[in-house]
C-alpha positions in Angstrom: -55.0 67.5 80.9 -52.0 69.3 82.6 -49.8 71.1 80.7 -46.3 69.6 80.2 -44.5 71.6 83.0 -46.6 70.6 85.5 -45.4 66.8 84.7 -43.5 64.7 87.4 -40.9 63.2 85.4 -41.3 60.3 87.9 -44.5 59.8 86.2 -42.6 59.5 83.0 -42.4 55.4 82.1 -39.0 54.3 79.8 -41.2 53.8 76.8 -42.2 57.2 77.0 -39.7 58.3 77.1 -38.3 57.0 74.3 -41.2 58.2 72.4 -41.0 61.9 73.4 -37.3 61.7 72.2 -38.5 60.5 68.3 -41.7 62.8 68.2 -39.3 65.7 68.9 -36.9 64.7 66.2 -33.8 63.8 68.2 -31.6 60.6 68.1 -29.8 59.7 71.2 -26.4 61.3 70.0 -28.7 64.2 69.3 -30.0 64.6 73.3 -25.9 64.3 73.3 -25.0 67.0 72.0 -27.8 69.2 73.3 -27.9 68.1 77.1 -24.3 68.8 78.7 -23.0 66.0 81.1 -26.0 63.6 79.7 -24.0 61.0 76.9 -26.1 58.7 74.7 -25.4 56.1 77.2 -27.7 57.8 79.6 -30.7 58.2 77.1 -30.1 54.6 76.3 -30.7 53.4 80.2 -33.5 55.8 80.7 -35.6 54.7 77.8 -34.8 51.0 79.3 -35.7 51.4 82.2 -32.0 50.3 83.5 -31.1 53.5 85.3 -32.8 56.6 85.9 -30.9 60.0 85.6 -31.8 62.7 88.3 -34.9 64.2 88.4 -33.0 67.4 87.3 -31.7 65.6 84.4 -35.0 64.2 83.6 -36.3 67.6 83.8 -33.8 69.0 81.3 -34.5 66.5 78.6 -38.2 67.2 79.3 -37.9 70.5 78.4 -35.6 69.7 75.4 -38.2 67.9 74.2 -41.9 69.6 75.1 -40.3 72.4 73.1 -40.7 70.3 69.7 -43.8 69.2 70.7 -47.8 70.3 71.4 -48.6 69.8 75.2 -51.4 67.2 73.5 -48.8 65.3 72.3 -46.4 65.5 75.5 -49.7 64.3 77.2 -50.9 61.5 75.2 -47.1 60.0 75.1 -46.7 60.0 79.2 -50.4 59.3 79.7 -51.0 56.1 77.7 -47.3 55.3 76.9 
């Protein structure tokens, strides 16, 4: 498997990324507060699959969330989710 940073957050599907976001222990208002310029209403439409953010935002809540988790884990989630 390839570790987390070598991920394109293209390859990254809505459901995933809602998972990501609970394994590492953050609630929408949590991203929030930790991501500046990214509101809960962004998370919300990413993990929908409504609206993407840029792949720069993406990127940033990638990382925001790899760093709670194992690269397994980051792997399984975007490889079978």
């Amino acid at each position: 498997m390839a570790s987390p940073e070598s991920l394109d957050v293209d390859d990254v599907s809505p459901r995933a990324w809602r998972l990501l976001r609970v394994a590492a222990g953050y609630g929408q208002r949590d991203v929030e507060a930790e991501v500046d310029d990214v509101q809960q209403a962004h998370v919300s439409m990413l993990e929908s699959g409504a609206r993407a953010l840029s792949p720069a935002r993406r990127r940033e809540l990638l990382e925001l969330y790899v760093a709670e988790l194992t690269d397994d884990q980051v792997r399984v989630l975007v490889d079978y989710f």
